[in-house]
Structures are given as structure tokens and as C-alpha cells.
C-alpha positions in Angstrom: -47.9 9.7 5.7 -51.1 11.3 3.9 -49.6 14.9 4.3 -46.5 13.8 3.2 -47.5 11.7 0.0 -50.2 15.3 -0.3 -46.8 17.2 -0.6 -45.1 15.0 -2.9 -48.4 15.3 -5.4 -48.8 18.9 -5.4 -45.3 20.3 -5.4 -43.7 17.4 -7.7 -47.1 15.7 -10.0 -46.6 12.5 -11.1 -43.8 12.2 -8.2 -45.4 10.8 -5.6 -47.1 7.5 -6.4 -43.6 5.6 -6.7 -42.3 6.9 -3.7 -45.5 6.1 -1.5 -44.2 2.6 -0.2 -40.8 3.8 0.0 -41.8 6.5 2.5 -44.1 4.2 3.7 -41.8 0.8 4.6 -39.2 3.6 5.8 -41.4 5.7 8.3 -43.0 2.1 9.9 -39.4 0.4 10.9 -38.6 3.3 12.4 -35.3 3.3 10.6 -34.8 7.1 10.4 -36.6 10.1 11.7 -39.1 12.0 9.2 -36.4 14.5 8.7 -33.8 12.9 7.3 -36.3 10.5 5.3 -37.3 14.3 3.5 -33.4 14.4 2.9 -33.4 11.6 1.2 -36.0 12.2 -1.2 -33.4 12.9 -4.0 -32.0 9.6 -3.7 -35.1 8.1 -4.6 -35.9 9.7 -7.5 -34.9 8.4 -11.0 -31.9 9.4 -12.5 -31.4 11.7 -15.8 -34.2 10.8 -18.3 -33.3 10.7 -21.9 -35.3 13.5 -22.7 -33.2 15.6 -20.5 -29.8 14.4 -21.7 -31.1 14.5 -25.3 -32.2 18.6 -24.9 -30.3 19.9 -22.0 -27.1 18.2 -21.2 -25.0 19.5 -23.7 -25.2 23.3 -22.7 -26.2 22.5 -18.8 -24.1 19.3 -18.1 -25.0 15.4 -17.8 -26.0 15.9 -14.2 -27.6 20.1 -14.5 -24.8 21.3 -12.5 -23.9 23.5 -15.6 -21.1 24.0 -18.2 -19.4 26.6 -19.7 -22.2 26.9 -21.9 -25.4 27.0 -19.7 -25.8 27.7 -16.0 -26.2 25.0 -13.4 -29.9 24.2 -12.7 -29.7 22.4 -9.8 -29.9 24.4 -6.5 -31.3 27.0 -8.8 -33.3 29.7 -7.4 -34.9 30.9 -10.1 -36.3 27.2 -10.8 -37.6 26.6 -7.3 -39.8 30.1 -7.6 -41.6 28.6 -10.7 -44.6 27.3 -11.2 -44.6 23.7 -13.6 -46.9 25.6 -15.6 -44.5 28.5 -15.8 -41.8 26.1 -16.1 -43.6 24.2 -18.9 -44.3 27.7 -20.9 -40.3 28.5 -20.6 -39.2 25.0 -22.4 -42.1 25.5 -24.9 -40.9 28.9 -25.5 -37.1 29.3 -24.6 -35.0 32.6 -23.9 -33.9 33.7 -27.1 -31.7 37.0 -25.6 -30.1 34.2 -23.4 -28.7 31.9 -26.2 -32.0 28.8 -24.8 -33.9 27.5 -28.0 -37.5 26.8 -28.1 -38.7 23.4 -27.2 -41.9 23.7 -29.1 -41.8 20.2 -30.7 -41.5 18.4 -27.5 -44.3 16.0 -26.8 -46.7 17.1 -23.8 -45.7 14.2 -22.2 -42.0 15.3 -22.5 -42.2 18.6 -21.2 -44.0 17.1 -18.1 -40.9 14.7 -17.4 -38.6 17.9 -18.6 -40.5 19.8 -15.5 -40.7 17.1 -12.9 -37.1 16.7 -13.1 -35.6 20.6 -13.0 -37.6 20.4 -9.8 -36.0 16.8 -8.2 -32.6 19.1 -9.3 -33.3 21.5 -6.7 -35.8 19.2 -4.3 -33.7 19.7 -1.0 -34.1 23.1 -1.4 -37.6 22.8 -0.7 -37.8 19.9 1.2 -35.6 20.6 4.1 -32.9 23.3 5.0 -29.7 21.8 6.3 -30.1 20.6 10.4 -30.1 23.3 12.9 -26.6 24.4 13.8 -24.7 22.6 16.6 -22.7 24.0 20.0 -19.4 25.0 18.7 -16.1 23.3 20.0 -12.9 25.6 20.6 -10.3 23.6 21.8 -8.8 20.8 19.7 -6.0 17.9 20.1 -4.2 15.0 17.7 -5.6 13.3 16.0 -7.6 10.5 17.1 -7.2 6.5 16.2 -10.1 5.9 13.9 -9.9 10.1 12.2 -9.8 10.5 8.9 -7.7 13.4 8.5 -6.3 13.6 5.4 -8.2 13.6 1.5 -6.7 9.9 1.2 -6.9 8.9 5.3 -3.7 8.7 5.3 -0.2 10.5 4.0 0.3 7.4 1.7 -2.0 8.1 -0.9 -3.4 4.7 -0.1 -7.4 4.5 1.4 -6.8 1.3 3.1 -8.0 2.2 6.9 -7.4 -0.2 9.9 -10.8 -0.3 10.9 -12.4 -3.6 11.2 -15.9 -3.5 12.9 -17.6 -3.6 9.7 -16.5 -7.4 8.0 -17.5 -9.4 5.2 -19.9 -11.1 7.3 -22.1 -7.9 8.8 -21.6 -5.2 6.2 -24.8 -6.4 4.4 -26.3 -5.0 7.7 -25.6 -1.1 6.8 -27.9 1.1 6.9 -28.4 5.1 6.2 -27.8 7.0 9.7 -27.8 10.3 8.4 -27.9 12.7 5.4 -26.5 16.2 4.5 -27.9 18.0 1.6 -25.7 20.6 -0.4 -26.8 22.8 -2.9 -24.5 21.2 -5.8 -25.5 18.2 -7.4 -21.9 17.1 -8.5 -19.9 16.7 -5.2 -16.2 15.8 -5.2 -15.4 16.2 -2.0 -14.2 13.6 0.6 -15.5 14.1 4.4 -12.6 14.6 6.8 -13.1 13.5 10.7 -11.4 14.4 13.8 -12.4 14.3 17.0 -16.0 13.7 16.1 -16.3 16.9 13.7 -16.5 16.2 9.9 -15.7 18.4 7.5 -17.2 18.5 3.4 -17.1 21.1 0.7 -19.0 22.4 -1.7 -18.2 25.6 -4.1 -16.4 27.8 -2.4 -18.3 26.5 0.8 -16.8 24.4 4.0 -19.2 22.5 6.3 -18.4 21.5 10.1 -20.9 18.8 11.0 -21.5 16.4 14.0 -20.3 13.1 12.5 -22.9 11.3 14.5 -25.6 13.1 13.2 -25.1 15.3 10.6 -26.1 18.5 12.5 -24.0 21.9 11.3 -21.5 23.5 13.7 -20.6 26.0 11.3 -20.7 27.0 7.6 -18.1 29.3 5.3 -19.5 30.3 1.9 -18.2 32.8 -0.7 -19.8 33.4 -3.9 -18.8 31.9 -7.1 -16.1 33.7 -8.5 -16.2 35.5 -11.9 -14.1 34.5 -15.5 -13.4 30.9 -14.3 -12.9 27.8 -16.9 -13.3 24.3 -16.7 -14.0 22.5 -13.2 -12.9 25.2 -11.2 -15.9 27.3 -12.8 -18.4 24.2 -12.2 -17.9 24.8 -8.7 -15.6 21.5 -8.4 -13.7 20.9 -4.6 -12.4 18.0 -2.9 -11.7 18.4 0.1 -10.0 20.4 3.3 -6.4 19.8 5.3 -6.4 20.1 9.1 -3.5 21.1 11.4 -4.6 22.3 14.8 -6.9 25.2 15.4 -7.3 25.5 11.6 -8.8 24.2 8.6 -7.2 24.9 5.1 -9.2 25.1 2.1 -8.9 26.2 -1.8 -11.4 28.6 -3.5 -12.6 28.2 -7.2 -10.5 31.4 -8.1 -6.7 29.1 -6.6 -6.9 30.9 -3.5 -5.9 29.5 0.0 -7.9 30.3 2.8 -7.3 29.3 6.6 -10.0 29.2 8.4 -10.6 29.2 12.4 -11.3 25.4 13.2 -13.9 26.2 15.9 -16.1 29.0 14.4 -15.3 28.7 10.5 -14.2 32.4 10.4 -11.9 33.6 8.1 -8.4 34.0 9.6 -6.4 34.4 6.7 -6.6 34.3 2.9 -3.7 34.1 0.0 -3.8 34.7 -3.6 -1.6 31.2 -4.8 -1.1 32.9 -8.5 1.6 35.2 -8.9 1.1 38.6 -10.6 3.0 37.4 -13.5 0.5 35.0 -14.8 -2.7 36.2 -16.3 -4.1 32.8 -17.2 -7.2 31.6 -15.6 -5.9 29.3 -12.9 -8.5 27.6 -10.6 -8.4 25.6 -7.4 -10.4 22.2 -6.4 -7.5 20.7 -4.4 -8.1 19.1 -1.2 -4.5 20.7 0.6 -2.1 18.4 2.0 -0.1 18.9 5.4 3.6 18.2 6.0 6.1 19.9 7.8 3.7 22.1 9.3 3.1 23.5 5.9 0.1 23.9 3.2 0.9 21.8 -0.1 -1.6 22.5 -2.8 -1.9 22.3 -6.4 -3.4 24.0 -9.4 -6.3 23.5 -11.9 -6.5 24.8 -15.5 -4.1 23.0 -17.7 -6.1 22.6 -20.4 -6.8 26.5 -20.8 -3.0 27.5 -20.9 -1.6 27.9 -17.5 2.1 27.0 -16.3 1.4 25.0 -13.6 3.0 24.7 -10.0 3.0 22.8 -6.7 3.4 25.5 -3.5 3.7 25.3 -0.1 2.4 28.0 2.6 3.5 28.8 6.3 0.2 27.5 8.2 -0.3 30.6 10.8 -0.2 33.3 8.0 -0.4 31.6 4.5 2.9 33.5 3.5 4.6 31.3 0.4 7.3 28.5 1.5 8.3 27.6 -1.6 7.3 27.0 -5.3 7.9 24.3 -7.8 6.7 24.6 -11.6 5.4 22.0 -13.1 7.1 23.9 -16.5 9.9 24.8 -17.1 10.9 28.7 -17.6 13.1 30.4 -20.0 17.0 29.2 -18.8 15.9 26.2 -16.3 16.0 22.5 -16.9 13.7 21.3 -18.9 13.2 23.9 -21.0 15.0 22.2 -24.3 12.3 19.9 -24.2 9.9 22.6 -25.7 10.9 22.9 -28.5 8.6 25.9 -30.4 8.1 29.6 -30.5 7.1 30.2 -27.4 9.8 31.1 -24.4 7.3 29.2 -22.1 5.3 26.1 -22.0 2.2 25.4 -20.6 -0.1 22.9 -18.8 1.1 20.4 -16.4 -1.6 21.2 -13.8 -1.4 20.1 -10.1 -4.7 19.2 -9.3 -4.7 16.0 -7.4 -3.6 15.4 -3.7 -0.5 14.4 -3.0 1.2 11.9 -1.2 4.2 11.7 1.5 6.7 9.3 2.6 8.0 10.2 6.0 10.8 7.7 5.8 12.7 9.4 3.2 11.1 12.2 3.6 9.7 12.9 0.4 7.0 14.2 -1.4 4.9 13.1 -4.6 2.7 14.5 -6.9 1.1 13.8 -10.4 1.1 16.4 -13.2 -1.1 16.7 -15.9 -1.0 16.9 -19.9 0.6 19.8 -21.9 -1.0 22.7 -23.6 -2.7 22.8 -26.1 -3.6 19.0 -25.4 -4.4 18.2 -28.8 -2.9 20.3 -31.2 1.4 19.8 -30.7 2.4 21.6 -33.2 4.0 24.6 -31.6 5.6 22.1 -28.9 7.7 19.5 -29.9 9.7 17.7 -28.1 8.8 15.5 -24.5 7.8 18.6 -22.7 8.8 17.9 -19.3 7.2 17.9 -16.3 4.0 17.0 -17.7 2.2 14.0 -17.3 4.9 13.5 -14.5 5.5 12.0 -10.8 7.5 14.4 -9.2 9.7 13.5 -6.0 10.1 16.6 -4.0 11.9 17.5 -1.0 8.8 18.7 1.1 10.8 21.2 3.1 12.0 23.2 -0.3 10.2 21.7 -3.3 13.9 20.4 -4.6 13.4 17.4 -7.0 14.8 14.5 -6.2 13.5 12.8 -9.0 10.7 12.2 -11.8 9.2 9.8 -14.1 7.2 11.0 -17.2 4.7 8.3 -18.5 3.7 9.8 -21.8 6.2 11.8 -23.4 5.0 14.8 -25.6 1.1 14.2 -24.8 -1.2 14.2 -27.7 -4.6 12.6 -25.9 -4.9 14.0 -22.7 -3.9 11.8 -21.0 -2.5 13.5 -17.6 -1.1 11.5 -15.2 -3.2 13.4 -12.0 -3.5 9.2 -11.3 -3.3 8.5 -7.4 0.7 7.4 -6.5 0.4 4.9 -3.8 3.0 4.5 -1.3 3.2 0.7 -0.1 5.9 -1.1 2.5 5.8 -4.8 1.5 7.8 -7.4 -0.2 8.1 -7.6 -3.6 10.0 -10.2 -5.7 10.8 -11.9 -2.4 12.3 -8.5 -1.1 11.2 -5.6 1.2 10.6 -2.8 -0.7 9.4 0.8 -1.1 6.8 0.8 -3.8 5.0 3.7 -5.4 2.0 2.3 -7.4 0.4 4.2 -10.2 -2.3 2.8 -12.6 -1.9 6.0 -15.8 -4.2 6.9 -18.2 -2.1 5.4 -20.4 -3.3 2.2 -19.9 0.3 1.5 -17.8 0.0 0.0 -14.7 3.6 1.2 -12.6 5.5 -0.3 -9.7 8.3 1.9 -8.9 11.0 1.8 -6.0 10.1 5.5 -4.3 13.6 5.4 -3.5 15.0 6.0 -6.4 12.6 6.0 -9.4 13.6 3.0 -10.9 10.9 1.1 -12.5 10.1 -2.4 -11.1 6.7 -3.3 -13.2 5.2 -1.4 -16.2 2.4 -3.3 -17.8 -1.1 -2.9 -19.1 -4.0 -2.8 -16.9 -6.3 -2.7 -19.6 -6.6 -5.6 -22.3 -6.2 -3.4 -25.3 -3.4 -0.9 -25.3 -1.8 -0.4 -28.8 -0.7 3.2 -28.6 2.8 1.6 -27.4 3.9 -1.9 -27.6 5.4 -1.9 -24.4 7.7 0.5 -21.8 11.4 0.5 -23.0 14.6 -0.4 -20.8 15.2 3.0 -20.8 11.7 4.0 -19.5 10.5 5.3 -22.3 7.1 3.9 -23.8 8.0 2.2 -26.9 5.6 4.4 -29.5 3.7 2.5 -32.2 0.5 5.3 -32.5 0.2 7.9 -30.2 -3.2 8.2 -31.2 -4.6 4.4 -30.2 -6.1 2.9 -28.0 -6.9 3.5 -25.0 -9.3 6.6 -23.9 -9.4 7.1 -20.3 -8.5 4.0 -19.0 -8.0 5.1 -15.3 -8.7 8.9 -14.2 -7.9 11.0 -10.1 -10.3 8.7 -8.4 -9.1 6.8 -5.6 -6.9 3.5 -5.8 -6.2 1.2 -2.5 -3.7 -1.6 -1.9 -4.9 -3.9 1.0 -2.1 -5.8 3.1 -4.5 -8.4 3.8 -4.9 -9.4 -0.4 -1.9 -8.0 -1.4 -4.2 -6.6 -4.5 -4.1 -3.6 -5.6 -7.9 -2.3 -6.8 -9.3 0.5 -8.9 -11.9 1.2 -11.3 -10.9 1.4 -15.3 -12.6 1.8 -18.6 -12.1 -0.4 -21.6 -12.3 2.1 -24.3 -10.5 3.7 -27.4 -10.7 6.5 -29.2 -11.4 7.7 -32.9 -9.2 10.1 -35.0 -11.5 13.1 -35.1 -10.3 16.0 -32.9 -11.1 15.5 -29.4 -10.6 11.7 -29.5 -14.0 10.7 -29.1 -15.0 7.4 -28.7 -15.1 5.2 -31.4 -17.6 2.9 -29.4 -18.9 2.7 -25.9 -16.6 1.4 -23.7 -17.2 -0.9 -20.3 -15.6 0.1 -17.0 -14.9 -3.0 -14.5 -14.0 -2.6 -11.3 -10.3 -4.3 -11.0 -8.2 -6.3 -8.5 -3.8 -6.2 -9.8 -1.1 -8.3 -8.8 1.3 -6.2 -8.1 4.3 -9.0 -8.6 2.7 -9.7 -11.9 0.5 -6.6 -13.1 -2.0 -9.6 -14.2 -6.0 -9.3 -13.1 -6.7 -11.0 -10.3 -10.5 -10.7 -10.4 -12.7 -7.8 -11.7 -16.7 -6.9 -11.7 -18.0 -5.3 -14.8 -20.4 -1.9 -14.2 -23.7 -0.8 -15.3 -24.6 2.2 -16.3 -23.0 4.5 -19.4 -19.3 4.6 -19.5 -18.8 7.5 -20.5 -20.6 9.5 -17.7 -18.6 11.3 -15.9 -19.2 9.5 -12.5 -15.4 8.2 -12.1 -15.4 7.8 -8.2 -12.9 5.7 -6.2 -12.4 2.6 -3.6 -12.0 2.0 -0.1 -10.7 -0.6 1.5 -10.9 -1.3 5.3 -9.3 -4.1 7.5 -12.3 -5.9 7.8 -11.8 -7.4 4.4 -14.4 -5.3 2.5 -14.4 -2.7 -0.5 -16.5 -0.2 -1.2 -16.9 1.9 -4.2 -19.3 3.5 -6.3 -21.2 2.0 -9.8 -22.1 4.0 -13.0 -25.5 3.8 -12.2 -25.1 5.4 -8.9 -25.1 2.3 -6.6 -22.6 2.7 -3.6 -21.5 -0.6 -3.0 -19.1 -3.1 -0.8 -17.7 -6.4 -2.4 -15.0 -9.0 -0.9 -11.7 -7.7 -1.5 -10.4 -11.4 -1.8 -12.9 -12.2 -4.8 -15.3 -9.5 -6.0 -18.1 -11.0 -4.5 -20.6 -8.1 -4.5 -21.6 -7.7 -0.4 -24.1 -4.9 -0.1 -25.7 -1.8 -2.4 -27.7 1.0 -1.5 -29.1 2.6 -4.8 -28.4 6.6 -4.6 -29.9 6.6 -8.1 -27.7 10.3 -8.9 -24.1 10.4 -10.4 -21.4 9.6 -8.2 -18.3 11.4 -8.8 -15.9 11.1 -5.3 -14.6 8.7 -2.9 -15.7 7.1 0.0 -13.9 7.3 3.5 -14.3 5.6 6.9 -14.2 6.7 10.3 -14.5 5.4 13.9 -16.5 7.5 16.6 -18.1 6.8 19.6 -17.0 3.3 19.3 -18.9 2.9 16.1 -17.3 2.5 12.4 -19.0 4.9 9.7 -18.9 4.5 5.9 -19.5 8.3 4.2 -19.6 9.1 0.7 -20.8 12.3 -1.0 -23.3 11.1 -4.1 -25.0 14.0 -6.1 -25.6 17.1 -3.4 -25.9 14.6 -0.7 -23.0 13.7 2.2 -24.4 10.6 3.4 -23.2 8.5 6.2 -23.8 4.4 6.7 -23.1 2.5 10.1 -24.4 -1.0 11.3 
């Protein structure tokens, strides 16, 4: 323990005191192995200090993974090879020729925080590579009960797993059983599982671990690719799709790779853009599998590109079909763009589907319109956009779609989560699709059909419409109000057992000035509906600022608990009867993805990515 806390002092100053009975408590209960204690080191460490966000966030992003106007400083090489005196003689001085200002007037004590923390960025760099790699496994079969195999865990779009062993009553018990560090410090991703492998992503990288320990079997990595926007150029990734001996994958730059399930080699790689479009499409889908084929997405809709859903031939990535997401010159839809231009634009495909195998049909949310703010060279609705699209999955035929916000002025997309639920509704059984939309709407459709069975607000102030019309249509009274977010892609899960459907919102609005800023911080809650009734059932105000981007999503498990992740980087559990908060472990770094469950060796697992860390929980 002397070594280590020796380590802590000289490579991070001023570091090592707090963590000293941490380590400490940690190292004498025997809990977890020195290793994986050293992998945990960012966890403990504070989160941003306000002198960062004050001088640094806006060109290098709220949590240093970078923006498009300053690179990402965490997993930064050129950080780990300083000094903190070379280091504090950078900030004091800045990089001109590279567009950094001088921080000249920053108080010593400032800069000294400034440096500590551009080092925790890029601590498990130092600290500890990632585990030795494992034996590799070549031959593969189903799926096994307990798998998570799919971005959601299951085709429904809805994360409520069947496992049980972790209850109301022991999940206080949970502790850390492993850790894997990344080199990203703004993971998406959700951990698939099947037959005892897990498989995470990072930018433009794919990771097979042991799911019982965390140990790599193989690793894929590309470089970043060049002239990206938005998430796609942060790096951003969600996920993987699995179908036998392969694993399917989306790079930064929207291509598809396949990728040998065993070894991680390249097999085969397509180019999802067509020659015909030059805009800067980007890719940060986790894939979804039906019919034997690859169904992915796009990203970019707020820089201009026409967006699509596609599906590719698993064994050679050659195209299946293709569905935009806007209409082209001559095609339905079209009259509802209205301006100079032949084309629209927007109407991005960047959230994971979901599929109902009893009527054999596919959905998928599309985002807002281009240009998102300024309408003036698009009247009219501007279909699809901020759609649900019913698909035939075999040829990307419509069967039928539901726009919640005509003609889009606020950005608000509809890339929501559409949860497929069997149940009875209004003393009926039914075939629901639930959607919570950023337009403060909560949605209970029959998936049959598209007919809307509920459309309320989930939020207690939404005045940008009065209501939804009898003709589906929101009932306009300022497309400008309130609210600002109020839901975003994070997860959503209905539990049979409460009959409550959860997800986190944010109580917001927005001002007049371009962008639709806030006019006021907002509050997000975490939220149980009634799906009969669209009323709140229970909910759990959050700590931590709102408007951080750290939207991640809920699980809910058979065993009657939900977990999800707080603004202030707690990953917690609560009763999914009442809210009543269960269990936290503090990760203390932004949280921005789901959770997931999964059953091996007998044992349930809890894993959630938080910051550059996948880290895994059992009892």
C-alpha cells in the first residue's frame, strides 16, 4: 500500500491523499485483486472541476473527449508524455499556431487542479494496460438463456430481461467484479453476451472479453477516420449485432464491417453511402439482425444528409435493400417539401431498431429535418422525419408511419426507443408500441396498424401544442415552447410485473434565441407511466446539472429491480413498484449508455459502460 499511495503522489500530486483509505479499506477485504483496484482509479477521482468546464469545455467537450473545435484530451498521448510542470507551462502559455489561448491569469492554484485533471483524463493509460489476452474460441452455437444478444436484449426494443437472481431484497449486496478500461472517456456502447464472450466498442474499436473476468480474447481497431462531423467524429458507438461465426459492427465513417467472431479479423467490409451522396454521413449504430440480414442506420442529420435505413446479406455485406428516410424527386412524400431544393434533408437513422416477429415487422425512429432551425427553404411537414416507420424487414416496404412533430423547428427527432409490448390494454389484449418523444408526447399505439391509443404529456409543462388532434396531428399553439429535450435515444423498459413503463426525462424549456437554449436549468426525474392513463405513477428527481450530456437509460430485470444511471455519475438500482432507491455505486465520470444483464456460469451480471470504463457488478 506504501508503493502504491508513493505512485499516486508522484505521478498525480495532490492525488493521492483522498484515495489512501479507499485503496486502503479495498486492498484489506480482499474484495478485488490489485489489478483491477489500479483500473478503478478513475472512478475514484472527482469529476470535472469548474475550472475546467469554465476554460476548456467549450472547445474540448464537458467530459475532454473533444469537439469539433478542440481535440479530445483524454487517452491523449501527447498528455501522458508530459511533465505537470511542462503541462503547467502549456496552460500558462497556450499554442497560438493551434487556435489554444494563454491561460496566463489563472491562479497557481488553478493551473495545479487544470494539470491534475488532464492527467486522471488519461490515468488508465498509465495505470494499467487492458488484461492479458485470453484463449480464443472458434466454434459457436445459439444463443444461450441468460445472453444478451442484441443492443436492447431483446428484438422488442424493450430492456426488461427474465433474470431474477438479483431481487429487491439482495441487490444492495453488488459489488464490482471486474473492470475494462478503454481509451474514450464518453462510452455509448452496450456490452453484448453470448456464450460467455462479451462484446463492447469504442471508436472504431470492437472488444471480445471473458465475461467473467474481463480478460481480452481479441481486439479490432482502425484509426479515426478523417472529415467527420458531429458524434460520429467524437468517436461515438453503441454497440455490435451477432449472427453466428460473425460479429457486425459500424465505423465512424457509416461503414459495415463483419468481422470473424473467433479471432476479430476482418472478413468483409462495405461502404453503406452511395456514390451519389457527398454529405458527411457517419455511423454509431449498434446493427440489428433479422431475417438473417444486417439492419443499420445513419448519423449526420443535422449536417445535411438524406437519410436511410439498409439492410446487408450477412456472409458478404452485399446491399438487401434500402429505405430513405427522404423522399427523392417523383416519390411519395416529396410534396411535403415544399422549397427550392429537388431534395430534402435530415431524417437520420441512428437509433436501433426494433422487430415484431408476429407480424413480421420492422420499426425505426427518424430524426429532425435539415436545417433544424432555420425552415425557411422547407415548408411543409417534411415527411419522414421525426417518424416511426413500419417496414417490411424482408424489403424495407412501408407498411405504415406516424410523424410526431410535423415540419420540425427545435430538434426534436424522434430517434426515442419504440417499445414493442404484448399485454392488455383497456381490458383488451393488444399489440402496443410505446414511445416517450421529445416532444414531450408520451405514445401508445396499436403496432398493428398505427392507430393511436394514448398521446399525452409525460412532462408537466408542454405548451408548444395543446394537445394531439383526432386526426393525429399535434394541435399547434407555438412551435417554439416548451419543452427542450424532454426525453432523448436512451433506453426505456416496460416491466410485466408493474405494468409501468420507466424512463428518464428532463423538465426544461427553451428561450427564443437561435439554438433554443435554455431559458433556465431544468431537473431531470427518473419516471414510472401508466400506460392506460399516461399519468406518473412515481418518479425520483436527479442530482447533478441537467444539462450535461449524460442521458443514459434503464433496465429492468424480473427480480423487480431497476437500474439506471444519475447526472452525477451514480449507477444505481431502485424498486420498480415505488422508486425506492436500492443500491449506488458512485463512478464519479459522466454516464452516457445503458445498462444490460446477463446470466453465466449460473451467476446474474449487471454491466454498464461509465466514462472509458466497462464495468461489471454481480453478488
Amino acid at each position: 500500500m506504501r508503493s502504491l499511495t508513493t505512485f499516486l503522489k508522484t505521478r498525480f500530486p495532490g492525488l493521492a491523499t483522498p484515495l489512501r483509505s479507499w485503496f486502503g479499506t479495498a486492498l484489506a477485504e480482499g474484495g478485488l485483486p490489485l489489478a483491477s483496484l489500479l483500473m478503478l482509479l478513475p472512478l475514484a477521482l472527482p469529476a470535472q472541476p469548474p475550472v475546467f468546464v469554465r476554460n476548456c469545455a467549450s472547445c474540448h467537450g464537458e467530459d475532454g473527449r473533444g469537439s469539433a473545435q478542440g481535440p479530445g484530451l483524454a487517452g491523449n498521448p501527447r498528455i501522458v508524455e508530459q511533465t505537470p510542470a511542462q503541462l503547467g507551462t502549456y496552460l500558462e502559455t497556450g499554442n497560438p499556431a493551434a487556435g489554444m489561448p494563454a491561460f496566463a491569469d489563472l491562479t497557481a492554484a488553478d493551473r495545479v487542479i487544470l494539470v491534475n485533471h488532464l492527467r486522471r483524463l488519461n490515468v488508465e493509460t498509465i495505470i494499467s494496460p487492458p488484461p492479458a489476452a485470453a484463449p480464443a474460441k472458434t466454434t459457436f452455437g445459439p444463443p444461450q438463456p441468460g445472453d444478451w444478444v442484441t443492443y436492447n436484449g431483446n428484438d422488442s426494443g424493450n430492456r426488461f430481461s427474465p433474470l431474477k437472481q438479483i431481487t429487491t431484497a439482495n441487490v444492495a449486496s453488488l459489488k464490482v467484479k471486474w473492470v475494462f478500461p478503454i481509451q474514450y472517456f464518453g462510452l455509448e456502447t452496450t456490452p453484448m453476451v453470448s456464450e460467455g464472450i462479451m462484446y463492447v466498442t469504442g471508436p472504431n474499436q470492437v472488444y471480445a472479453l471473458n465475461a467473467l473476468t474481463g480478460a481480452v480474447i481479441w481486439r479490432y481497431s482502425r484509426p479515426a477516420s478523417p472529415g467527420l462531423v458531429g458524434d460520429s467524429k467524437l468517436g461515438t458507438n453503441r454497440g455490435v449485432a451477432i449472427l453466428r461465426d460473425k460479429i457486425f459492427f459500424v465505423t465512424d465513417n457509416a461503414h459495415l464491417l463483419g468481422l470473424d467472431r473467433g479471432t476479430g479479423k476482418l472478413v468483409w467490409e462495405t461502404k453503406m453511402v452511395p456514390e451519389t451522396q457527398s454529405q458527411p454521413y457517419g455511423g454509431t449504430i449498434a446493427p440489428l439482425i433479422v431475417h438473417d440480414m444486417v439492419i443499420v442506420g445513419v448519423a449526420g442529420g443535422d449536417h445535411g444528409i438524406r437519410g436511410f435505413i439498409a439492410a446487408y446479406k450477412p456472409d458478404n455485406g452485399g446491399l438487401a435493400w434500402r429505405r430513405w428516410t427522404v423522399p427523392g424527386k417523383g416519390e411519395p412524400g416529396i410534396e411535403t417539401w415544399k422549397g427550392s431544393e429537388p431534395v430534402g434533408g435530415g431524417g437520420s437513422s441512428w437509433l436501433t431498431g426494433s422487430y415484431d416477429a408476429s407480424t413480421d415487422t420492422l420499426y425505426w425512429a427518424t430524426g429532425n429535418p435539415w436545417p433544424d432551425s432555420d425552415d425557411r427553404d422547407r415548408p411543409g411537414d417534411n415527411l419522414y422525419t421525426n417518424c416511426v416507420l413500419a417496414l417490411d424487414p424482408k424489403t424495407g416496404d412501408m407498411k405504415w408511419y406516424y410523424q410526431f412533430t410535423p415540419h420540425d423547428v427545435r430538434d426534436r427527432d424522434a430517434t426515442e426507443p419504440n417499445v414493442l409490448v404484448d399485454t392488455v390494454y383497456q381490458g383488451k389484449p393488444a399489440k402496443l408500441l410505446l414511445h416517450a418523444d421529445r416532444n414531450g408526447f408520451f405514445y401508445v399505439f396499436d403496432r398493428t396498424n398505427g392507430k393511436i391509443l394514448l398521446a399525452k404529456p409525460f412532462l408537466r409543462r408542454v405548451d408548444w401544442a395543446t394537445g394531439i388532434g383526432a386526426d393525429g396531428r399535434p394541435i399547434v399553439k407555438d412551435p417554439k415552447g416548451c419543452p427542450g429535450d424532454a426525453a432523448n435515444w436512451d433506453a426505456t423498459a416496460f416491466s410485466p410485473l408493474t405494468r409501468l413503463y420507466y424512463l428518464m426525462v428532463l423538465e426544461e424549456c427553451v428561450g427564443d434565441k437561435p439554438g433554443g437554449y435554455p431559458d433556465q436549468s431544468g431537473q431531470r426525474f427518473l419516471r414510472a407511466l401508466n400506460i392506460e392513463t399516461g399519468e406518473i405513477a412515481w418518479e425520483v428527481a436527479q442530482p447533478g446539472a441537467a444539462r450535461a450530456k449524460t442521458w443514459t437509460g434503464v433496465l429492468a430485470t424480473a427480480g423487480g429491480v431497476l437500474f439506471y444511471g444519475r447526472p452525477n455519475g451514480g449507477f444505481a438500482a431502485v424498486d420498480q413498484k415505488t422508486g425506492k432507491s436500492l443500491w449506488e455505486f458512485p463512478t464519479n465520470v459522466r454516464m452516457k449508455a445503458s445498462a444490460m444483464t446477463f446470466s453465466s456460469g449460473g451467476n446474474q451480471y449487471v454491466a454498464v459502460a461509465a466514462g472509458p470504463n466497462i464495468i461489471c457488478f454481480g453478488l
